[in-house]
C-alpha positions, 0 to 999 in steps of 0.5 A: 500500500501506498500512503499520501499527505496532502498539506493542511486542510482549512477545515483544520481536521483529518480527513482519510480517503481511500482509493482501491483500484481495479488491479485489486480484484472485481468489486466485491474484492475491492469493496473488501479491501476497503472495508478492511482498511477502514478498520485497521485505520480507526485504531490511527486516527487520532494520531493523524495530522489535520490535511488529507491522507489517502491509502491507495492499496496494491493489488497484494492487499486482497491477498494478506490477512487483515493482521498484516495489512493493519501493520503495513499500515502503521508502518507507512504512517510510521515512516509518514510521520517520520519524513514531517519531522 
């Protein structure tokens, strides 16, 4: 996966966006995939800086269990906020 920041928002909140693109699988596939991102990022978003985060998945994702695409997450978070400081 792929994690993008977008400076801060105006709104001065954290917003998240996710994009799955068609490489991840049919519909059904990408729609679980998203699902699944949604849960592992509620565990980070009172870490998240205000501005527009967007985690764009691989088409690996449909593929690893939900365990090792939380920590990829924390991981590209991790290295995120690691490159702000």
């Amino acid at each position: 996966m792929v994690v993008h920041h977008l400076g801060a928002h105006h709104g001065g909140t954290a917003l998240v966006g996710f994009a799955v693109g068609r490489s991840v699988g049919q519909a059904v596939v990408r729609n679980r995939v998203r699902r699944r991102l949604r849960h592992v990022m509620k565990e980070h978003l009172d870490a998240l800086v205000p501005g527009l985060t967007v985690v764009r998945a691989t088409s690996k994702a449909a593929f690893v269990p939900t365990p090792v695409l939380a920590a990829d997450l924390a991981d590209c978070l991790r290295r995120l906020e690691a490159l702000r400081s």
